[in-house]
C-alpha positions as CSV (number, residue, x, y, z in Angstrom):
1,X,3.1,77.5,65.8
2,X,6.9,77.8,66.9
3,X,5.5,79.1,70.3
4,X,3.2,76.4,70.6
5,X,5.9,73.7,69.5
6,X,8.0,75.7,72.1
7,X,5.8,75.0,75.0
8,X,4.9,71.7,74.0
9,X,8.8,70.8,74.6
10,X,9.3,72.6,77.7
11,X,5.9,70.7,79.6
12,X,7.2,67.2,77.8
13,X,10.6,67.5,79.4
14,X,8.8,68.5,83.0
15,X,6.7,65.8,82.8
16,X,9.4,62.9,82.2
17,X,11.4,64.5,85.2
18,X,8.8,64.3,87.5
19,X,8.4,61.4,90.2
20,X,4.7,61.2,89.8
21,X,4.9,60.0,85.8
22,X,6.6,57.1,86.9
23,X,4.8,56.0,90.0
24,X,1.5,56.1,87.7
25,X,3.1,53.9,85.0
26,X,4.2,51.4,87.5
27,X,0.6,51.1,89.0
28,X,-0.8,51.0,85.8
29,X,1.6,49.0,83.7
30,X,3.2,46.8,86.8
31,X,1.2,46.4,89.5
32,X,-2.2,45.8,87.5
33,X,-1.3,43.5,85.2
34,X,0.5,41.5,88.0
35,X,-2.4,41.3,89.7
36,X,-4.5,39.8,87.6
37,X,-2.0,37.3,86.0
38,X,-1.9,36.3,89.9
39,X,-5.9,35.9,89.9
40,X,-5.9,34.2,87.3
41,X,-3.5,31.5,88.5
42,X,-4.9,31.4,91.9
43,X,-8.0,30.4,89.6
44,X,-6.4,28.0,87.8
45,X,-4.5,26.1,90.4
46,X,-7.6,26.0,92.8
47,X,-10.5,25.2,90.5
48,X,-9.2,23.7,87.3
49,X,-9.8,19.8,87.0
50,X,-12.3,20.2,90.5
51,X,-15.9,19.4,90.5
52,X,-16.5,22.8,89.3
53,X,-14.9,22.4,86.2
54,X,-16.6,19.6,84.9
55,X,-17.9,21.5,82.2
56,X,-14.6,23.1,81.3
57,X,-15.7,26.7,82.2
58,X,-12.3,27.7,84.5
59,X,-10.4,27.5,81.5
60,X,-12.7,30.0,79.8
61,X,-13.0,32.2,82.7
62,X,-8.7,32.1,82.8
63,X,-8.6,32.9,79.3
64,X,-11.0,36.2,79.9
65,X,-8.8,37.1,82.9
66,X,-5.2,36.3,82.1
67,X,-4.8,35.5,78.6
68,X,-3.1,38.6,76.9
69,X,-6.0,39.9,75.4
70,X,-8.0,39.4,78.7
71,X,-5.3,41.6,80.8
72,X,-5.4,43.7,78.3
73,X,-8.7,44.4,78.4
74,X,-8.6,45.0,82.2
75,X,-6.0,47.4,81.9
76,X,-8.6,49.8,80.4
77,X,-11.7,48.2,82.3
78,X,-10.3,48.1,85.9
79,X,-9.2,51.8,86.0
80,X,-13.0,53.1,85.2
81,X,-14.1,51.4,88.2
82,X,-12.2,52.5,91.4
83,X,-13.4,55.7,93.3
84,X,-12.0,58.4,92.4
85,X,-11.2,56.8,88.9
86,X,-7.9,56.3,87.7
87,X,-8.6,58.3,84.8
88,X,-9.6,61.1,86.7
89,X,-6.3,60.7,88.7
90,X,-4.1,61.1,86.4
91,X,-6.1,64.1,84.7
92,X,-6.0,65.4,88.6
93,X,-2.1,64.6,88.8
94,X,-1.2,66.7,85.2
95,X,-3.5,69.4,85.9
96,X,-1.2,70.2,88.8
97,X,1.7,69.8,87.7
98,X,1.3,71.5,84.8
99,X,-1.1,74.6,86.1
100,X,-1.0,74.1,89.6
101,X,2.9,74.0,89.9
102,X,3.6,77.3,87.8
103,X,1.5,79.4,90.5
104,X,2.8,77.4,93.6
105,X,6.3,78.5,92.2
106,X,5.8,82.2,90.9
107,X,6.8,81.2,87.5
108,X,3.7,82.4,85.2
109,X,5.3,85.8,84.4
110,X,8.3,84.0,83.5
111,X,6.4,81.7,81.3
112,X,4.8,84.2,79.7
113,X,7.2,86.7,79.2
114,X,8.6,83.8,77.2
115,X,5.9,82.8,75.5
116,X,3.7,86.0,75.9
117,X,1.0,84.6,73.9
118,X,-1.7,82.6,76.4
119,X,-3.3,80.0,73.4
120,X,-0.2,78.7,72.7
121,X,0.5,78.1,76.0
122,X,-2.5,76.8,77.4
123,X,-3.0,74.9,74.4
124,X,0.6,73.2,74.7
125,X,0.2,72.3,78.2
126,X,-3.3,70.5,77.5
127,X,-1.6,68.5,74.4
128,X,0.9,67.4,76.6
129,X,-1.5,66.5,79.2
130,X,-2.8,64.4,76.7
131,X,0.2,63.2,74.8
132,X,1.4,61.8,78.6
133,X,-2.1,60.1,79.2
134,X,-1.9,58.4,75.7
135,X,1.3,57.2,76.7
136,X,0.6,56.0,79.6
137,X,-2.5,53.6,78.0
138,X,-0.6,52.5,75.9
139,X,2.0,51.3,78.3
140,X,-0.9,49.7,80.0
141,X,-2.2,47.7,77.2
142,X,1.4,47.1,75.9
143,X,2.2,45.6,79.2
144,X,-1.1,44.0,79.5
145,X,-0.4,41.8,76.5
146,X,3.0,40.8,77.9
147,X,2.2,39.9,81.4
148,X,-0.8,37.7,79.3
149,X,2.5,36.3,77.1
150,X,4.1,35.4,80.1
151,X,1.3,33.4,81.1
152,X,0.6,31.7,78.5
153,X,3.7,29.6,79.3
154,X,2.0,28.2,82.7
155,X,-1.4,28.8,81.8
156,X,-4.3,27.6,79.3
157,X,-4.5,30.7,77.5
158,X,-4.1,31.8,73.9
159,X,-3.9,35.4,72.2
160,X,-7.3,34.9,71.0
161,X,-9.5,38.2,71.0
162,X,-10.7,41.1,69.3
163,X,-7.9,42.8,69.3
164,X,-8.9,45.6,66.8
165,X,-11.9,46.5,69.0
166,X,-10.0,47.5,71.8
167,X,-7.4,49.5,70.4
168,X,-10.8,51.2,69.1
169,X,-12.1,50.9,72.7
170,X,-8.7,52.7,74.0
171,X,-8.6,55.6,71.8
172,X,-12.1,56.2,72.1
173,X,-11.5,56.4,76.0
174,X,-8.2,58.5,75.2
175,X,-9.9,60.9,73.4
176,X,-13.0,61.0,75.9
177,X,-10.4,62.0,78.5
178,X,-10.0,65.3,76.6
179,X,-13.1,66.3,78.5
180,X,-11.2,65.4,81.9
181,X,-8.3,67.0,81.3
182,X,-9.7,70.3,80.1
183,X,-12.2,70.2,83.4
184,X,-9.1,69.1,85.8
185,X,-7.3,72.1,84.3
186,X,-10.1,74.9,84.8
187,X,-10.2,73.8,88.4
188,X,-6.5,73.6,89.2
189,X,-6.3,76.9,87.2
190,X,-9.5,78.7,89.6
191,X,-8.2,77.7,92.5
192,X,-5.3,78.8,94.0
193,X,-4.5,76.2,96.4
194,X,-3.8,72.7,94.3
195,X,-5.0,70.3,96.8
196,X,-8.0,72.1,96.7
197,X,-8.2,72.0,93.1
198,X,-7.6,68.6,93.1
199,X,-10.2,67.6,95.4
200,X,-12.7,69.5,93.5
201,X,-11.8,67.3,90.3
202,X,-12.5,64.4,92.4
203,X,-15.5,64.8,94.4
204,X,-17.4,68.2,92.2
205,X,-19.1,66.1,89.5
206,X,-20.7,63.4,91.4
207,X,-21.6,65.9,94.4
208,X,-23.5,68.3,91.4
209,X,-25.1,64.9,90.0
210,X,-25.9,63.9,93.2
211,X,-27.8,67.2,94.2
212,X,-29.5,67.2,90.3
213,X,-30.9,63.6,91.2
214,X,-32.2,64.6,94.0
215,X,-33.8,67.8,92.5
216,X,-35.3,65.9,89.8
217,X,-37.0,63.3,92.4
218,X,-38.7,65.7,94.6
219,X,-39.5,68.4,92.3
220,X,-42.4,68.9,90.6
221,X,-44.5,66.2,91.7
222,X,-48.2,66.6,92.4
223,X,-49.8,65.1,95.8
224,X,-49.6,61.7,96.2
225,X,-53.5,59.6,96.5
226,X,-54.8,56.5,96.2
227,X,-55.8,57.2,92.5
228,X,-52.5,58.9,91.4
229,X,-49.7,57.0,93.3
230,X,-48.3,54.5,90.8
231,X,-48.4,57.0,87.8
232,X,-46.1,59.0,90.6
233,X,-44.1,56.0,90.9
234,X,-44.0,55.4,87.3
235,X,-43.1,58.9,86.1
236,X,-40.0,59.1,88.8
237,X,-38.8,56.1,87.7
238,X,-38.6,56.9,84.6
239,X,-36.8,60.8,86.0
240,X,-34.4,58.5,87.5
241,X,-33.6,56.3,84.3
242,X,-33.0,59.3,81.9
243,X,-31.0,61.2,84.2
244,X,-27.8,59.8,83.9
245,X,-28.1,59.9,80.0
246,X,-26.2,63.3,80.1
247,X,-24.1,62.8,83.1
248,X,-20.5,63.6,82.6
249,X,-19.4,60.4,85.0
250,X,-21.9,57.9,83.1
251,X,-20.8,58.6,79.2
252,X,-16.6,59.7,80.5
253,X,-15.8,55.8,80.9
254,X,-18.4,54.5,78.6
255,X,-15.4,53.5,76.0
256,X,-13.7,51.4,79.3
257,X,-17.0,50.2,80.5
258,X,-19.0,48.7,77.7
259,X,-17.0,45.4,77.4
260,X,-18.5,44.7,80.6
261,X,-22.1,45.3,79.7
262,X,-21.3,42.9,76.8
263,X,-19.7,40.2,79.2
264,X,-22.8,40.6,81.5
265,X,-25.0,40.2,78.1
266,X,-23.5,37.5,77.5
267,X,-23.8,35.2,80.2
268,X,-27.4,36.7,81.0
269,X,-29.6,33.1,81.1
270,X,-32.3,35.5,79.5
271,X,-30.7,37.0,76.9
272,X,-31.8,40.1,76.7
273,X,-30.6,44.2,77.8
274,X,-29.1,45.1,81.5
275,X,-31.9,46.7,83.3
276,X,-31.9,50.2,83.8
277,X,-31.0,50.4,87.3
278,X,-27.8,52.1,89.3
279,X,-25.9,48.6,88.9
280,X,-27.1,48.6,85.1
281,X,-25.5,52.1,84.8
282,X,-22.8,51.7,86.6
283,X,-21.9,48.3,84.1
284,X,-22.7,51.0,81.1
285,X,-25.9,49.9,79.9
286,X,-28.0,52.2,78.2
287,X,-25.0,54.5,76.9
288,X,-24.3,53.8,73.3
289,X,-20.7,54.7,72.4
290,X,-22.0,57.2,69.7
291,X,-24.4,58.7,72.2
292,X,-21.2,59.4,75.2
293,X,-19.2,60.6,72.4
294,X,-21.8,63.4,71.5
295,X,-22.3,64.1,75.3
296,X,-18.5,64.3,76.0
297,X,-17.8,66.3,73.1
298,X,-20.1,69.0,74.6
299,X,-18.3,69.2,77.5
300,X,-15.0,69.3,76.1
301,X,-16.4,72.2,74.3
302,X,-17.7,73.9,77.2
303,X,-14.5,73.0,79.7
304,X,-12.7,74.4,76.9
305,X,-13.9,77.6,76.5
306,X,-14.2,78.6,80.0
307,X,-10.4,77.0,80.6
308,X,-9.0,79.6,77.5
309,X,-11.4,82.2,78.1
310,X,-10.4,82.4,82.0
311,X,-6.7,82.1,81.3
312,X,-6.6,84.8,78.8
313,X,-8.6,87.2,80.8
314,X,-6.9,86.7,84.1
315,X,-4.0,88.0,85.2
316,X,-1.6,85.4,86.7
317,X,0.5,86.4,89.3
């Protein structure tokens, strides 16, 4: 324990002197919440009191963008949705700095001649990774709520919301990230070149799901004929639906993505679910929470023991 407490300081005091921590808090908890509270007054200005307002909606629609609840909530939402992912950035970013750095500069003997026991290492640097990641989402929703305070003086907006459901939405998508971490680690630790490693976090899972989809729509089909060809088209479609079920990129940002499926549920004229298409997947619609959380824990577990199990067999140079 006093090894692992050991390590845990050491990788806590790289982290805060490192340039990188602080450009990612300032995207995250400057930048984005900026940006919106700009939207949103852009909104306000130009379409509040118009023709298009007759009914009152801007005001709604600036309260769900910049009110500090709505910011907020877009500090969790808007990070799932850029390519390569924020969250996947950052797990990319600590990875290397954490693994990636102690190979680039020779300093894994040193480490562990300090700490010659490899769980407690490995196992410090991953909290850390962690701890630094929780940090930083908090920042982000701190912030979030006071750029949304802010404009509450110059805009219609209140601190209405369900506030308790998305601190349970954030640490659910914290603790999903485990997953990420753990899988940006074994990469970063395989390969010996860290850009390399890092591209591989970014690109590896959606190139494999990519290659699995198409493997599971051209394999075993039988000859297509008049008689048989909608049951063909039928039976992929429904291939295509349940793949993504157990996809690690489709349940990873379910936490961050299902107040969108709820927004879009919401305003649906019909009423009823998202259909079960690529844009109804990539909204989150037909994940449940308690489903992803299953999924993601399976990974963790797997990432998990081939990250320890690889780092205690290998010798580091």
């Amino acid at each position: 324990m006093r090894g692992f407490a050991h390590v845990v300081r050491a990788e806590v005091f790289k982290v805060l002197r490192k340039r990188r921590t602080y450009v990612l808090a300032g995207l995250w908890w400057g930048l984005l919440p900026a940006l919106v509270l700009f939207v949103g007054r852009l909104v306000h200005v130009n379409f509040g009191g118009t023709f298009v307002d007759e009914s009152g909606g801007i005001a709604l629609v600036v309260q769900e963008i910049a009110s500090p609840y709505g910011i907020a909530r877009i500090a969790l939402i808007g990070p799932a949705y850029v390519s390569p992912t924020f969250y996947m950035i950052v797990a990319a970013l600590l990875a290397a700095l954490l693994i990636g750095e102690e190979r680039g500069h020779a300093m894994w003997k040193t480490v562990l001649v300090a700490q010659p026991q490899r769980f407690p290492v490995m196992a410090g640097k991953v909290s850390v990774a962690m701890l630094a990641l929780g940090v930083l989402m908090l920042g982000a929703a701190t912030s979030g709520a006071l750029f949304g305070a802010l404009g509450t003086t110059f805009l219609p907006t209140t601190w209405a919301g369900d506030w308790t459901g998305l601190a349970w939405l954030y640490a659910l998508q914290w603790a999903f990230c485990l997953a990420a971490v753990l899988f940006a680690f074994l990469m970063v630790f395989l390969f010996k070149n860290i850009a390399l490693g890092v591209v591989t976090v970014f690109f590896l899972q959606g190139l494999l799901e990519g290659l699995y989809t198409l493997y599971r729509a051209t394999v075993g089909f039988e000859p297509v004929n008049r008689l048989n060809v909608l049951f063909q088209a039928l039976r992929l479609q429904q291939r295509l639906e349940a793949i993504p079920q157990y996809f690690f990129t489709s349940n990873l940002y379910a936490p961050a993505r299902s107040p969108v499926a709820d927004l879009v549920r919401a305003v649906n004229t019909g009423g009823g679910e998202i259909p079960q298409d690529a844009l109804g997947q990539l909204l989150g619609a037909g994940i449940t929470l308690p489903h992803a959380a299953a999924v993601m824990a399976g990974y963790a577990v797997v990432f998990g023991i081939l990250l320890f199990w690889r780092f205690a067999r290998h010798d580091v140079e």
